[in-house]
C-alpha positions as CSV (number, residue, x, y, z in Angstrom):
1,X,34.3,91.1,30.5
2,X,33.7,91.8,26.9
3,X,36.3,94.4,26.7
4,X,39.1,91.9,28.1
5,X,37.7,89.0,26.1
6,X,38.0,90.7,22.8
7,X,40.9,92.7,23.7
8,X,42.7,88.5,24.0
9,X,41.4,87.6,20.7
10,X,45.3,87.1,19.1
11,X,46.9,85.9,21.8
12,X,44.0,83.4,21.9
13,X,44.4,82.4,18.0
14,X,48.3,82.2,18.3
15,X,48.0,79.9,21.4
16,X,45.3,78.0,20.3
17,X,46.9,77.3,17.1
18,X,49.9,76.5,18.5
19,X,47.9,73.8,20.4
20,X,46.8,71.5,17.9
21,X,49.5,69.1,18.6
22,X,47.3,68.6,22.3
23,X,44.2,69.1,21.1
24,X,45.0,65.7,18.4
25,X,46.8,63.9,21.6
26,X,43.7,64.9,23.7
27,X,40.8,63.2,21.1
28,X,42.8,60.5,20.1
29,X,43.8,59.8,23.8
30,X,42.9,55.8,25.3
31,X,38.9,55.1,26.4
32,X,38.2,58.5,24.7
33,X,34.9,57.3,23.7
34,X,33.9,55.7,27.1
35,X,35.2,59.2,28.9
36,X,32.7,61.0,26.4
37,X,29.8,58.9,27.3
38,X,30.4,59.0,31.3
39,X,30.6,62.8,30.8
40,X,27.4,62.5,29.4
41,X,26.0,59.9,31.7
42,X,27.3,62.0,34.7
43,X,26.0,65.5,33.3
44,X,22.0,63.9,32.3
45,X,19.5,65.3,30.2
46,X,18.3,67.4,33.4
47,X,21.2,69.5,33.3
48,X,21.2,69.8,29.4
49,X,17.2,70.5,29.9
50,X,18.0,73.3,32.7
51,X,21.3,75.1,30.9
52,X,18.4,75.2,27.9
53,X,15.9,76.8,30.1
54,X,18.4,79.3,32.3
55,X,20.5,80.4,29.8
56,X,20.2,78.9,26.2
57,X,16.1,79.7,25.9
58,X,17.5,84.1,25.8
59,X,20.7,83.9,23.8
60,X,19.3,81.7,21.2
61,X,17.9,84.5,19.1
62,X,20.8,87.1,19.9
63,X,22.9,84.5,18.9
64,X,21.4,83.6,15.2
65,X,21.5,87.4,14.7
66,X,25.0,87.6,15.2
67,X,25.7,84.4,13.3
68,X,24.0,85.8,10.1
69,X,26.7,87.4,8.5
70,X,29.5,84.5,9.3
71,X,26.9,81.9,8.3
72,X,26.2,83.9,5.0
73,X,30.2,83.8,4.7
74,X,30.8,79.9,5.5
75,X,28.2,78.5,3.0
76,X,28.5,81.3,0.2
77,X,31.5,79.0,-1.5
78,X,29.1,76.1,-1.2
79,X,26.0,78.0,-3.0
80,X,28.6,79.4,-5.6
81,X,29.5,76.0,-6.3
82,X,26.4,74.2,-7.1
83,X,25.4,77.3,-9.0
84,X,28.6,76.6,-11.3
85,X,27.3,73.0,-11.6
86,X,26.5,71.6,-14.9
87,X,24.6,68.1,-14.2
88,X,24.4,65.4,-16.5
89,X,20.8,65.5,-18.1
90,X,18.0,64.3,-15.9
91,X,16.1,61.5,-16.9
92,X,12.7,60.2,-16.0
93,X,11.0,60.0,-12.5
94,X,12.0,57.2,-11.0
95,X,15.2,56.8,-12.8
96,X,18.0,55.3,-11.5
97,X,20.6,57.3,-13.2
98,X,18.8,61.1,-11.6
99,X,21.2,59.0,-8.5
100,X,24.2,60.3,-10.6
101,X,22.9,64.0,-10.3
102,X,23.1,63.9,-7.0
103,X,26.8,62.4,-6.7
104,X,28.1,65.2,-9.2
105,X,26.8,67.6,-6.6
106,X,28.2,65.8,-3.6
107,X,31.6,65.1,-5.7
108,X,32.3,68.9,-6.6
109,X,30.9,69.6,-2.6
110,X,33.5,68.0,-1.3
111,X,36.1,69.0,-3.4
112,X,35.4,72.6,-2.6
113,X,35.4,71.6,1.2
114,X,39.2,70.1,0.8
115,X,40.4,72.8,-1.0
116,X,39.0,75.0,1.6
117,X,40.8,73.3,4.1
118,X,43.6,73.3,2.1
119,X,43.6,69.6,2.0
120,X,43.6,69.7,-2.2
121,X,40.8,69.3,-4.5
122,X,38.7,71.6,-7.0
């Protein structure tokens, strides 16, 4: 299985990129919402409660172990950013204005998303 799997791993990015068009026309497709929640309804929490216990409960750990180094990748130009910060100056406890701290941080976070995705921004 593995060897096959990984051996597919182009064909699968070329195809699945080439899908997008679909994938939009799938989410965006009438009664989406209500579809979601019958899938839900119809699958219960005993099923999610059982997948947990017979399969999820053994590859949890594996699978943070193996998610280290693309984790450390994904949020690296998010650290970098707020360490290039400079915030306004704080002001006392309770002050009103330590609100605009926290918007500077969430305005440059964003822009670094955007331009991440390519969508423009800082």
């Amino acid at each position: 299985f593995a060897t096959n799997a990984e051996a597919a791993a182009e064909a699968w990015a070329s195809n699945t990129g080439r899908a997008a068009d679909t994938f939009h026309q799938a989410i965006t497709a009438p009664n989406m919402k209500e579809r979601f929640r019958r899938g839900v309804a119809r699958a219960g929490a005993a099923k999610f409660a059982r997948k947990i216990r017979e399969v999820g409960r053994d590859r949890f750990g594996p699978g943070v172990a193996a998610a280290t180094t693309d984790y450390t990748t994904g949020v690296e130009p998010y650290f970098a950013t707020i360490a290039a910060i400079t915030l306004s100056p704080r002001k006392p406890r309770g002050d009103p204005a330590n609100y605009m701290r926290v918007q500077e941080i969430g305005k440059a976070l964003n822009a670094k998303r955007l331009a991440l995705l390519g969508a423009g921004g800082g």
